[in-house]
C-alpha positions in Angstrom: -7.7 24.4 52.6 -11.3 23.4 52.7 -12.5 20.7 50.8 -16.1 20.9 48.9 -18.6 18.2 49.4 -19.2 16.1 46.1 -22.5 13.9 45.0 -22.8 10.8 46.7 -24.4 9.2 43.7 -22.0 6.6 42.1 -21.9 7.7 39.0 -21.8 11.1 39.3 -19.2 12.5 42.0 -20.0 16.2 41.5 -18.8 18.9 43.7 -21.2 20.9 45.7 -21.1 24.7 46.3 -24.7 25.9 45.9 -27.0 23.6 46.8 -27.6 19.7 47.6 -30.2 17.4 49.0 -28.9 16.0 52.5 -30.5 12.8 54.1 -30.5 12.4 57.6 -28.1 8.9 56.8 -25.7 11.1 56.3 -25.4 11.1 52.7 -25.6 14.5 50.3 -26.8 14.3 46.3 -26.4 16.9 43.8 -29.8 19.1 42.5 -30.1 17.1 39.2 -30.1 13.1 41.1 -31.7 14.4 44.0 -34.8 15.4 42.0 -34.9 12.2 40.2 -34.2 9.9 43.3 -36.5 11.3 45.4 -39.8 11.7 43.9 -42.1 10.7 47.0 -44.3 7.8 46.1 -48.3 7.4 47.2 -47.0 6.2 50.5 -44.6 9.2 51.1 -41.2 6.7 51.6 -37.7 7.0 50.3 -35.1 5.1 49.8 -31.2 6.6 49.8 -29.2 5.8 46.7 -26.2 5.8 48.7 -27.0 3.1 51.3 -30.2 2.2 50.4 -31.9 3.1 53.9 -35.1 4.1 54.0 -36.5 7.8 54.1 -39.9 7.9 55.6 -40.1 11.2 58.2 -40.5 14.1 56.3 -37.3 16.0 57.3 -35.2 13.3 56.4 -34.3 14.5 52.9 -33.9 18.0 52.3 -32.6 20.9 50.1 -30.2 22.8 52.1 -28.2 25.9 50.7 -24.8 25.2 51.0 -24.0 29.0 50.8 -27.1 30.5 53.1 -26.8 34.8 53.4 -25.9 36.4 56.1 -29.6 37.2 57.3 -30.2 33.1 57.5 -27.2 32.5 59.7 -28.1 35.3 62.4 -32.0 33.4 62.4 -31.8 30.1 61.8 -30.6 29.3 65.5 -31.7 32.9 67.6 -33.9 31.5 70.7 -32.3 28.3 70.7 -31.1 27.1 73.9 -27.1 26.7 73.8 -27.1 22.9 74.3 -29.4 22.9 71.4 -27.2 24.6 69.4 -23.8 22.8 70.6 -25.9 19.8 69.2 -26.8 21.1 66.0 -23.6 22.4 65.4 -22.1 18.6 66.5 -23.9 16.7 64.3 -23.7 19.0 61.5 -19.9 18.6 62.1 -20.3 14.7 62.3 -21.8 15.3 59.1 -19.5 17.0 57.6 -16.5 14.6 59.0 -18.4 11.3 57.4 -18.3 13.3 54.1 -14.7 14.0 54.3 -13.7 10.3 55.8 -15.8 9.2 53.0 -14.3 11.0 50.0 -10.5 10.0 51.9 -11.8 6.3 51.3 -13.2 6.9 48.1 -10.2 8.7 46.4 -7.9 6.0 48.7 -9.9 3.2 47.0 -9.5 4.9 43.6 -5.4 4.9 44.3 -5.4 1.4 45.7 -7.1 0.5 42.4 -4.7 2.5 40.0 -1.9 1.2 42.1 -2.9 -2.6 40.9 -3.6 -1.7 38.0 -0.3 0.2 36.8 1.7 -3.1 38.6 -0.4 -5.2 36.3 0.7 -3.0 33.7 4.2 -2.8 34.9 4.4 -6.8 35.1 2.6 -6.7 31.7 5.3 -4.9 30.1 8.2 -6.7 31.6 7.0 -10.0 30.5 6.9 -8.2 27.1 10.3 -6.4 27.4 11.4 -9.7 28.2 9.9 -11.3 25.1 11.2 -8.5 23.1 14.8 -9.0 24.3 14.5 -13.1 23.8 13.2 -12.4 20.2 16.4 -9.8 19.7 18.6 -12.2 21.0 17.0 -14.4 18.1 17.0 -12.3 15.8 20.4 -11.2 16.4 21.9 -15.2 16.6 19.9 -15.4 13.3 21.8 -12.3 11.7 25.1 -13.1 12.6 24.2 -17.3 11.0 23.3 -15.6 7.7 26.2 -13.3 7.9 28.7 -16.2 8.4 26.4 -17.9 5.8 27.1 -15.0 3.2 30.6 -14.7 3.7 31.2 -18.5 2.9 28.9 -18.3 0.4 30.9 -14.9 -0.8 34.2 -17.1 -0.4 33.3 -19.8 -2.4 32.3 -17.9 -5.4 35.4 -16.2 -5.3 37.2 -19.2 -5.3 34.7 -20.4 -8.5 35.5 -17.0 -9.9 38.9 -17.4 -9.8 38.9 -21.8 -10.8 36.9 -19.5 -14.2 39.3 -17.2 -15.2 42.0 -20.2 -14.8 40.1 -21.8 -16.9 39.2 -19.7 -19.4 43.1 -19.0 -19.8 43.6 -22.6 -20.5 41.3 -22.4 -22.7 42.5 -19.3 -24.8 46.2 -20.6 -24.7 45.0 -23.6 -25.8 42.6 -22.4 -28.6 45.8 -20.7 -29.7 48.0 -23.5 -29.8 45.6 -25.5 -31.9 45.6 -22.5 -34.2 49.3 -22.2 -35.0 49.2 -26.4 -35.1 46.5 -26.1 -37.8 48.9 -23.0 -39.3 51.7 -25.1 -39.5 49.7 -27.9 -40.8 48.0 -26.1 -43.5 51.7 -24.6 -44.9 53.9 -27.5 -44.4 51.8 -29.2 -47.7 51.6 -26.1 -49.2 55.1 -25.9 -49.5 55.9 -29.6 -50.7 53.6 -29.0 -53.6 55.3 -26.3 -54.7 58.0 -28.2 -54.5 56.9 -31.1 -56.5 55.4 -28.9 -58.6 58.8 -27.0 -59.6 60.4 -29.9 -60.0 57.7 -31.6 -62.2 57.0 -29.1 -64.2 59.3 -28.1 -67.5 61.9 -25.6 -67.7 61.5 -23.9 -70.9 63.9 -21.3 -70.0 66.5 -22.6 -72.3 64.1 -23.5 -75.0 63.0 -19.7 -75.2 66.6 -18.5 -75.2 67.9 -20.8 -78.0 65.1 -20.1 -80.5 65.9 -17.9 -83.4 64.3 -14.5 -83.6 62.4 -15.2 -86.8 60.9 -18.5 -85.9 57.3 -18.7 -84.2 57.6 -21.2 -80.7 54.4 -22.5 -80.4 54.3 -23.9 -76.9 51.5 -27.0 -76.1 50.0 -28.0 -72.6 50.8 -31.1 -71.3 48.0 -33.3 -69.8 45.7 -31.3 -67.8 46.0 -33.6 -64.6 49.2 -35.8 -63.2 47.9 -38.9 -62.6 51.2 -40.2 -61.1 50.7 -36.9 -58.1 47.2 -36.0 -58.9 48.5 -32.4 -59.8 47.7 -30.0 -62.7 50.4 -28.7 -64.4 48.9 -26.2 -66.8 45.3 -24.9 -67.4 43.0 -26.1 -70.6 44.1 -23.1 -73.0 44.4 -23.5 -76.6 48.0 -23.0 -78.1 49.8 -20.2 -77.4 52.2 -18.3 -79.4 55.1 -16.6 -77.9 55.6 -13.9 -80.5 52.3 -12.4 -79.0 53.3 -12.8 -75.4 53.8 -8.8 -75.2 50.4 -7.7 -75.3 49.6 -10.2 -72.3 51.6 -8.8 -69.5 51.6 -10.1 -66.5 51.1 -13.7 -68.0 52.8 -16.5 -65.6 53.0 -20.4 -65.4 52.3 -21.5 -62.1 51.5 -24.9 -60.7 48.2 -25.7 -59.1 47.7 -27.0 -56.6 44.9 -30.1 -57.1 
């Protein structure tokens, strides 16, 4: 496989197929830098872009055709003498061999370069694959702390959950205790009143038996309030008469209670 030429210019690094400007330093330029670089000055010098020599005889920059017709290759040497062509055709080959040696060093420079540069960046991202792993390690020590955290924290308000609803049994069976004390409380005097009262107030059982049928029995309330048991035997109502007692029904003495 033959390898094309490329622009010597640094910037540039063009391939060549057509045709290139060639300085007798050994050095070959594409069309587009060549015409730039070497515009010939008032004192007809040059200077190489490549190396910087100096360019003053007037075949030592030219544009040569890198792909000359048939017609040019059967002319360009006829009537040369055969050493003069072995020596062409040597330092045309020397020529041709710098270019070559020069691109190997060029493109060898290049991989050198990219070389370093991708074991920077190799070393760059170990020393951050090894920050990342000491930061998940952290993070990973600092998971399982609030984990352990959370489950004490989880264990202690079950154990408050549980101290609650103890409590809050207490406190219902005692609420409910209190109630049937105050139950108990509020009938026991209940029931001695009514007690006292019965035996306090008069029996006119008797009285309303014995009567004769003709005679009226007018019955009269006592004092309205005991002061010997602070209890009220009867209501404030005027007299009462017996004989009418049917068109009250339902009518009843009761103690109250004061």
């Amino acid at each position: 496989m033959t390898l094309d030429i490329v622009c010597n210019f640094r910037k540039c690094r063009k391939s060549l197929s057509s045709h290139a400007w060639v300085t007798t330093c050994s050095h070959v330029f594409c069309i587009e830098h060549g015409q730039r670089e070497f515009k010939r000055n008032a004192e007809n010098s040059l200077t190489c872009p490549a190396c910087g020599s100096e360019l003053r005889d007037k075949f030592d920059v030219i544009q040569a055709d890198l792909k000359p017709s048939e017609t040019f290759k059967s002319i360009v040497l006829a009537g040369m003498k055969p050493d003069v062509i072995m020596d062409i055709a040597m330092r045309a080959m020397s020529f041709w061999s710098y270019q070559v040696e020069q691109e190997t060093l060029y493109q060898e420079s290049v991989a050198k370069h990219s070389k370093d540069k991708l074991q920077c960046l190799e070393e760059v991202n170990t020393l951050n694959v090894q920050k990342l792993k000491a930061e998940l390690e952290t993070c990973k020590r600092k998971v399982n702390s609030l984990q352990s955290e959370f489950n004490k924290k989880r264990k202690q308000a079950e154990e408050l959950t549980a101290r609650l609803e103890e409590k809050t049994r207490q406190i219902q069976k005692l609420t409910f205790q209190l109630d049937t004390q105050k139950r108990k409380e509020f009938r026991l005097p209940n029931f001695e009143d009514k007690n006292d009262n019965q035996e306090t107030c008069i029996n006119i059982t008797e009285l309303v038996g014995k009567r004769a049928a003709s005679e009226a029995f007018i019955f009269k309330p006592m004092k309205d309030t005991d002061t010997s048991r602070h209890l009220i035997c009867s209501p404030k109502t005027p007299l009462f008469d017996f004989r009418q007692k049917n068109k009250r029904p339902g009518f009843q003495f009761k103690p109250i209670r004061s």
